[in-house]
N, C-alpha and C positions, 0 to 999 in steps of 0.2 A: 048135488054139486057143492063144493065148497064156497064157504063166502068169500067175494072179493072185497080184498084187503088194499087202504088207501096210504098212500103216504101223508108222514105226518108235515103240517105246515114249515116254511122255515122260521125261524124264531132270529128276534131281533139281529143280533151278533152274526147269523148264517145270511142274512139277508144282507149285512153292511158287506160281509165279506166276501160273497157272489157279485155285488154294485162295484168295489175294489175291483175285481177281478177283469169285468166289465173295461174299465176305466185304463186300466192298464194295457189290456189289449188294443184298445181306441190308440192310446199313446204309442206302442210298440208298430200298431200299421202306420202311421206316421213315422215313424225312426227305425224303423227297420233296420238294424245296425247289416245283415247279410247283402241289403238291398240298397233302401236309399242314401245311407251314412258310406256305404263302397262306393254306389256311385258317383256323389259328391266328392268321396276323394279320389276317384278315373277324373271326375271330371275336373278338377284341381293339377291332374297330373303326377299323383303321387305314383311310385313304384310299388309292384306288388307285394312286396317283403312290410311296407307299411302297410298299406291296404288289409293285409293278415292280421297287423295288428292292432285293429279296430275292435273286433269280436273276440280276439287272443283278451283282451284288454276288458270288453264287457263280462265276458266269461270266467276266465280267470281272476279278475278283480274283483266280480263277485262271490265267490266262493273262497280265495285264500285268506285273508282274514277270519273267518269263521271258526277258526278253533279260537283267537283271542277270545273274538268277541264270548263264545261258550265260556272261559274263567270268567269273560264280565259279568254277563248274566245269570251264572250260577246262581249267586247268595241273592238274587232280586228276586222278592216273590209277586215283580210286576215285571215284564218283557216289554210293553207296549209304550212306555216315554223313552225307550230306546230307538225304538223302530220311527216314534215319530222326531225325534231329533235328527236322525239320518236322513229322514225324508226332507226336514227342510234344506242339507244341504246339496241333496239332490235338486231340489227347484233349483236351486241357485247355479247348478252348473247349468241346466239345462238353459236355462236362461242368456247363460255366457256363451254357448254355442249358437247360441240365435243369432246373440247380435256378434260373432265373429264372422259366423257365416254371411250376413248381411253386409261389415262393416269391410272386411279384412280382404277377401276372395282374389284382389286385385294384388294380395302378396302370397302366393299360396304358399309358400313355405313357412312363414310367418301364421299363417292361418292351420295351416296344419299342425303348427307345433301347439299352438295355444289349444285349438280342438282335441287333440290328445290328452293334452294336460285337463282338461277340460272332462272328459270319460273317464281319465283313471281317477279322478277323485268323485265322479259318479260313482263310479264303479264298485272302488272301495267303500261309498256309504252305500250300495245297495248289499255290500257282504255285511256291513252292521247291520243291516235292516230285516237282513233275508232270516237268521236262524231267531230270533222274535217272531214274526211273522210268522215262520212254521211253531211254532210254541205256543203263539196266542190261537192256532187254528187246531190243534191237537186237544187245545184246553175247552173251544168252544164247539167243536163238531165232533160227534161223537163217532168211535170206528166206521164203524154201520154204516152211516151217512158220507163218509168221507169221498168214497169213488163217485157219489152220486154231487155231493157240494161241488168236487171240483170238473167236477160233465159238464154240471148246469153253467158254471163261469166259464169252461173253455167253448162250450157250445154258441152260447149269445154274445160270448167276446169276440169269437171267428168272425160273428157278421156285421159287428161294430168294424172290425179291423179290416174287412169288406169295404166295405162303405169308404173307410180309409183311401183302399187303396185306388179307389172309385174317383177320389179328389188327389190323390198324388199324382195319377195318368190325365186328369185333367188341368193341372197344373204347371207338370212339366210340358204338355202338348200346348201352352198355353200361350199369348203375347208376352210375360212376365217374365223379364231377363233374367238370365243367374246375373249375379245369385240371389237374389228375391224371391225365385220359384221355391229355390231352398229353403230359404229363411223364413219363407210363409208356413212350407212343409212341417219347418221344426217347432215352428211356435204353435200351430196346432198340436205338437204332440208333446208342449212342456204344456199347453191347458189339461190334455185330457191325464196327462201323470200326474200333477199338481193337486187335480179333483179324488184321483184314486186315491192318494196318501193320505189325502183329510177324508174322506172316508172310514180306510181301517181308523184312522187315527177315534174314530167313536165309537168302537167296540168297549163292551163292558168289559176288562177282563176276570177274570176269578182271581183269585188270590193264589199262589203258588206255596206248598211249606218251604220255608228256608233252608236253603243247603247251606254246610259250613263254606266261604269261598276257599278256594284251593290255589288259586293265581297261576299266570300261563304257564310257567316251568314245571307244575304237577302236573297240566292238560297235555303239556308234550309229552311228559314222564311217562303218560296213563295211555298214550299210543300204542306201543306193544301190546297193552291189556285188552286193547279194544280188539285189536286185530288178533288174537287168539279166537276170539270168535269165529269159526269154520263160516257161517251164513253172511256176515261183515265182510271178510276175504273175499269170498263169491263177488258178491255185490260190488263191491268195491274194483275187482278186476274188470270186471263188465263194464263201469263207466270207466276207468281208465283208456279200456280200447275203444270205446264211444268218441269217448273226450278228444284219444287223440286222430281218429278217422273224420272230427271237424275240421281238419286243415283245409277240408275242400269248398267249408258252405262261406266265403266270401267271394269267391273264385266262380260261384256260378253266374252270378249278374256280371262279372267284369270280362269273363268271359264269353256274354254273347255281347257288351259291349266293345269290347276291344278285338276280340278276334272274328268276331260273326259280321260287328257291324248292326247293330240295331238301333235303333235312333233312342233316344235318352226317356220319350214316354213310353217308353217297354216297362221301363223300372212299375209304374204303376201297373200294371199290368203282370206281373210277378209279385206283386204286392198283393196281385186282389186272388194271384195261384195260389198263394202262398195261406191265404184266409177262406177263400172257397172249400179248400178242401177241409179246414179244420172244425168247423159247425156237424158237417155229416160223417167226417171221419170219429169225434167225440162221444157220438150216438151210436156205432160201434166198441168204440173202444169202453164206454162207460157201464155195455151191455156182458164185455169180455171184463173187468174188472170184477164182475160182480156175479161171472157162473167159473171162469176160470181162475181169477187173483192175478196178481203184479207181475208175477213170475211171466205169465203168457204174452203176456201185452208187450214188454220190455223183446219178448224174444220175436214177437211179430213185428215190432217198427225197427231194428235192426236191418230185416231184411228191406223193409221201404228206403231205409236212410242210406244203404251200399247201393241200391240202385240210383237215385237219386243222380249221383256225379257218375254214373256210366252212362247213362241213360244223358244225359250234357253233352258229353265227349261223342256218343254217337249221332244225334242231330249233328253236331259240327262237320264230324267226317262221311257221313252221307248223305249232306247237305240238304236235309229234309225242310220241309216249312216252317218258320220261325213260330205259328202258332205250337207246335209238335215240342218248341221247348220249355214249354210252361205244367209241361208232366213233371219235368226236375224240378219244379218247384212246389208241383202236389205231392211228390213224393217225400219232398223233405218236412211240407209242415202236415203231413200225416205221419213222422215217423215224430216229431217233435210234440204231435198232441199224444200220442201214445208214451214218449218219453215222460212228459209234465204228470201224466196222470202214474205211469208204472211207478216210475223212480220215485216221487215223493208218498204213495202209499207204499213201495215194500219199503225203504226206510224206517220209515214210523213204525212201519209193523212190525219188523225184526230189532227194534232198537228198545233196549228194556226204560221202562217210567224213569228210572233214578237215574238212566245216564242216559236219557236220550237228546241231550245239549251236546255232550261228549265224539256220541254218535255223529249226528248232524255236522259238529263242528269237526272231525277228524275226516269223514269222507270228503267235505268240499273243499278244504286245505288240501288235502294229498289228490284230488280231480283238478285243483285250480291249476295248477302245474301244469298237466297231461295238456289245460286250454288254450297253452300259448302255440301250441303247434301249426295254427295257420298261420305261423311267422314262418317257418319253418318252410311249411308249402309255400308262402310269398318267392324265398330264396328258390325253392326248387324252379317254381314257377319260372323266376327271373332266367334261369341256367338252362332247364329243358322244357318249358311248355308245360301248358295245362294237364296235359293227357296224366303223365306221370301222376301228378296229383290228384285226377281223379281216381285212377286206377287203384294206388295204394290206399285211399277214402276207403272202395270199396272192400280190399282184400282187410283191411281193420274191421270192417264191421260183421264180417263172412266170420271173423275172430270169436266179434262176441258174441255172436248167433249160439257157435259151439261151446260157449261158456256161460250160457243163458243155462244149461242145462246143470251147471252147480247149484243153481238156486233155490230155496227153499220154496218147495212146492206150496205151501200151505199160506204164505205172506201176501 
């Protein structure tokens, strides 16, 4: 028999950044931008065309910046006083949404507007934050390990974000009036984001060699170059049709509240679908990373995440048991643990050492675009009904099911 063979320990840097990971998922069940941050603003009164643009706004703001920041970062042969600069002015929004939520609720318009304001300059510091981030974790976990570093975070984050969603159903089901319920919600999840960023912020980093900087007007310049890459183009179309078949995932909790009718402690209770499923769906996906590669995984959560909003749409019209609709929401955060894990390993993988800032920074500027499209679905929404917008979710991701198949097998 051959000798069984043991994995090796995590080492300091892998350990801070698994606890990061952690920490962040605690904070995400808490703020659930698809979940609790929609439902707070149904619950406010906003129209749907805004309510789109909540996650158009987390998503997209995170990722369009990202080619700047790649000129910033180039000539730094440290990434990580970057990522912790953004971070603090991350606390600080989150902070201001606490207490608008808490202060303001009784003007909702007023409250919506500052709350906005409020995400997109989150948002845009977590696009400073995010292509560091992936930089300090390329430098200290090595290929090999990398499916399995980010299993192990999204696995025991699932069940922090559990737990989460365990006290957001008991919150809103609670005596605690909005918006208090709220404002409780959020300040649990600016502690537990607050702790994750001082976290990574104590990774050792390595030293980087210097690159000449080149400033943003070469990184646009160097667009074309990138995209010459046959395996980049691939890639790149695939999240595009990703990106834009998200029109539908704020529309599922507003949709059993507003048109089903479900009382407002539901939201926890999608919260805890939403994280249930990601702990035991990771331990697949991290077992598919690592006999099949990136390529497979990206083309099997595709198919979870078109079901997802059909599988919405029909509880509604065969007016099945409201438990029956908390599969659209196993389905969405199993297509999303399979996304976090495909997408940021075939990247890396397919992106060469000298230009992999370029890489990183050219995909999530030309996706962040594609993320505003639940604004989009909002208007549809507003004109013909949810159906429509579920429907075209799914016919987008049917897209890139069949475009999974450009991808480099081997990444």
């Amino acid at each position: 028999m051959p000798p069984m063979t043991t994995r090796a320990p995590w080492n300091r840097n892998e350990r801070l950044g698994i606890l990061n990971g952690w920490a962040i998922f605690l904070g995400d069940g808490f703020m659930s931008v698809a979940v609790v941050l929609t439902g707070f603003a149904a619950r406010l009164g906003a129209p749907n065309w805004v309510i789109g643009l909540l996650p158009a706004i987390a998503g997209g703001g995170w990722m369009l910046p990202q080619l700047l920041v790649a000129a910033r970062v180039r000539p730094l042969t440290h990434k990580l006083p970057v990522y912790r600069s953004a971070a603090m002015v991350r606390t600080a929004t989150y902070i201001f949404m606490v207490l608008a939520a808490a202060l303001l609720a009784d003007r909702p318009a007023l409250c919506l507007t500052l709350f906005i304001v409020a995400m997109s300059l989150n948002a845009l510091a977590s696009g400073v934050s995010g292509l560091p981030f992936l930089e300090v974790v390329s430098k200290t976990v090595p290929t090999e390990r990398r499916a399995r570093f980010f299993g192990t975070r999204n696995l025991y984050g699932g069940l922090l974000a559990f737990g989460a969603g365990l006290l957001v159903r008991a919150i809103l089901g609670s005596d605690l009036a909005f918006p208090l319920n709220y404002a409780l919600i959020l300040a649990l999840g600016t502690v537990a984001f607050t702790f994750g960023y001082w976290v990574f912020g104590q990774v050792q980093e390595p030293a980087d060699t210097p690159l000449d900087a080149q400033g943003t007007r070469a990184e646009f310049r160097a667009i074309p170059e990138t995209l010459r890459d046959p395996h980049f183009r691939a890639f790149l179309t695939v999240r595009l049709l990703l990106a834009a078949a998200s029109m539908s995932d704020p529309f599922l909790a507003v949709y059993a509240l507003r048109e089903l009718h479900y009382p407002a402690a539901t939201l926890g209770s999608f919260v805890m679908a939403l994280t249930f499923a990601a702990p035991l769906s990771n331990i697949v996906w991290q077992r598919v990373a690592e006999r099949k590669g990136s390529r497979r995984i990206i083309r099997y959560a595709s198919v979870f995440y078109g079901l997802a909003p059909l599988w919405a749409l029909t509880v509604g019209l065969l007016h099945l048991p409201s438990w029956t609709y908390l599969l659209a929401f196993i389905l969405t955060s199993t297509a999303a643990q399979g996304f976090n894990l495909g997408h940021t390993n075939h990247l890396l993988n397919i992106a060469p050492e000298h230009a992999r800032s370029r890489y990183i920074g050219t995909l999530n500027t030309l996706v962040g675009a594609a993320l505003f499209t639940p604004v989009l679905g909002g208007l549809l929404a507003d004109r013909a009904g949810y159906g429509p917008v579920f429907v075209l979710s799914g016919l987008l991701c049917a897209a890139a099911w069949v475009w999974c198949g450009q991808l480099r097998r081997d990444a």
